[in-house]
C-alpha positions in Angstrom: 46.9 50.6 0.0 49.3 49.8 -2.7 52.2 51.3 -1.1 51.7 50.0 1.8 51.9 46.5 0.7 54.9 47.6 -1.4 56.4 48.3 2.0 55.1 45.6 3.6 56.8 43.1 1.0 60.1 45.0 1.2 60.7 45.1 4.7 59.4 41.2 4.6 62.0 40.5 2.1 65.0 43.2 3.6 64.3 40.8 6.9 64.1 37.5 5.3 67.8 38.1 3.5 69.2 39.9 6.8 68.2 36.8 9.0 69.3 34.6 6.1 72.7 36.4 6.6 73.4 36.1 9.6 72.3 32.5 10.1 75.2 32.1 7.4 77.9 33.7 9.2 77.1 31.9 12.5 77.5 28.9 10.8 80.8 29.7 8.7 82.3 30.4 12.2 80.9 27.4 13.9 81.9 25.0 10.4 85.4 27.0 11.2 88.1 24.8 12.1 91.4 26.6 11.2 92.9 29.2 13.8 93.0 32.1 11.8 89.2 33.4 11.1 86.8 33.7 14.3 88.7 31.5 16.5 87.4 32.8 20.1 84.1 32.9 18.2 84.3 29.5 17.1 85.5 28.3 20.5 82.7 29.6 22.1 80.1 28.7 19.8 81.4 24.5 19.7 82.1 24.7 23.2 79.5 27.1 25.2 82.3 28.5 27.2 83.1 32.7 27.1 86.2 34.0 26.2 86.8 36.4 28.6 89.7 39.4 27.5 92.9 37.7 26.9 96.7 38.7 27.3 98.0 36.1 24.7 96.4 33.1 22.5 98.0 29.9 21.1 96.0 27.9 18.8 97.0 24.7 17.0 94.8 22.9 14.2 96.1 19.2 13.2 93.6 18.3 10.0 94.9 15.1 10.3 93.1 14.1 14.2 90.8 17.0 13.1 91.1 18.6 16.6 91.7 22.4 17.7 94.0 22.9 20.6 93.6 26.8 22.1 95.7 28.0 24.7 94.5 31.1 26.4 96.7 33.5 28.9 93.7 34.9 31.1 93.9 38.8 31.4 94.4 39.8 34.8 91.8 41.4 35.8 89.3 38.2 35.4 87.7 37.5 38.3 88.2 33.7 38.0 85.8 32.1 40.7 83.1 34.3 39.2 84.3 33.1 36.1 84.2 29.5 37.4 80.9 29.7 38.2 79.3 31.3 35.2 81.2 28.3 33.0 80.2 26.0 35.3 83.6 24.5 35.6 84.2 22.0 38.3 87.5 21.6 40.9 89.6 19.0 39.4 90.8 16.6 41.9 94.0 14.5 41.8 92.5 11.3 40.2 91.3 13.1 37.6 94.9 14.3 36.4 95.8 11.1 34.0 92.1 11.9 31.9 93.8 15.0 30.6 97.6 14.4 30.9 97.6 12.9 27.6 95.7 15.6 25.5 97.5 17.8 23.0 97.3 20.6 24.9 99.2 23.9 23.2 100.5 26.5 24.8 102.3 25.5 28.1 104.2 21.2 28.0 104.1 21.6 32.1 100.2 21.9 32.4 100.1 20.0 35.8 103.7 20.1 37.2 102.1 21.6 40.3 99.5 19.1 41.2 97.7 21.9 43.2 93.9 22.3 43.7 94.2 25.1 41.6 92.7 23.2 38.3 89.2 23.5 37.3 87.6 21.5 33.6 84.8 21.1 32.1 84.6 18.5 29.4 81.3 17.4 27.3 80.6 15.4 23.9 78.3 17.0 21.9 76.7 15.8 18.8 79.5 17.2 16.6 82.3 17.4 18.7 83.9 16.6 22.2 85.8 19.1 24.3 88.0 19.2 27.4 88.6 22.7 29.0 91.2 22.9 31.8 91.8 26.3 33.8 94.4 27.2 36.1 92.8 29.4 38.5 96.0 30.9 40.3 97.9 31.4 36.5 94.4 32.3 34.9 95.8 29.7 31.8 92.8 27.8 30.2 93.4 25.0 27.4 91.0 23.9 25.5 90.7 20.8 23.3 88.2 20.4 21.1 87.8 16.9 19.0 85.9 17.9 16.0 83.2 14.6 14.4 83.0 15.3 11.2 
């Protein structure tokens, strides 16, 4: 009876200290700001959006406007309606161009030379941040903003 409540208490306690762990670590990523430690983690955790597998990555931190710019070069294989649709991105139209034209996007200075309906975005203001998330579906280049609160 002893031992089992020896065992008892230690798995209780082995649990308590794993969960206690990891809750940490998801919150050192999503508390990361910099580029350089769990960025795609961090990215998805602020923002809710998956990183699918990527060819190349850009990423910009300015401490100063305390905002992370992420430029992502889609891997070809990514089967971007489906990924559309997962993200629940939505067709950006023409009017819509001069809301994101300004943003300090990293990665690519001609973002919408093409004026194309080939854009999708999702943007949201959460509780500690704001994003804007713009894709090009026929480059498979996504661009993410994200305007950290505190």
């Amino acid at each position: 009876m002893k031992r089992n409540l020896l065992i008892t208490l230690a798995v209780i306690i082995f649990l308590s200290i794993a969960l206690f762990g990891f809750k940490t670590f998801i919150t050192s990523i999503y508390n990361q700001r910099g580029c350089e430690f769990a960025n795609i983690d961090n990215i998805e955790v602020n923002v809710g959006i998956d990183i699918p597998s990527i060819e190349r990555t850009s990423c910009n931190y300015d401490e100063i406007k305390n905002q992370k710019s992420v430029y992502f070069k889609l891997d070809k294989k990514v089967n971007v309606q489906d990924y559309c649709k997962s993200n629940t991105f939505k067709i950006l139209q023409t009017s819509d161009f001069n809301k994101f034209k300004n943003l300090d996007f990293v990665g690519n200075n001609h973002l919408f030379k093409d004026k194309t309906k080939n854009y999708y975005f999702k943007s949201e203001n959460t509780r500690s941040n704001s994003y804007n998330a713009v894709l090009n579906a026929e480059t498979k280049e996504l661009w993410i903003v994200i305007s950290f609160k505190n």
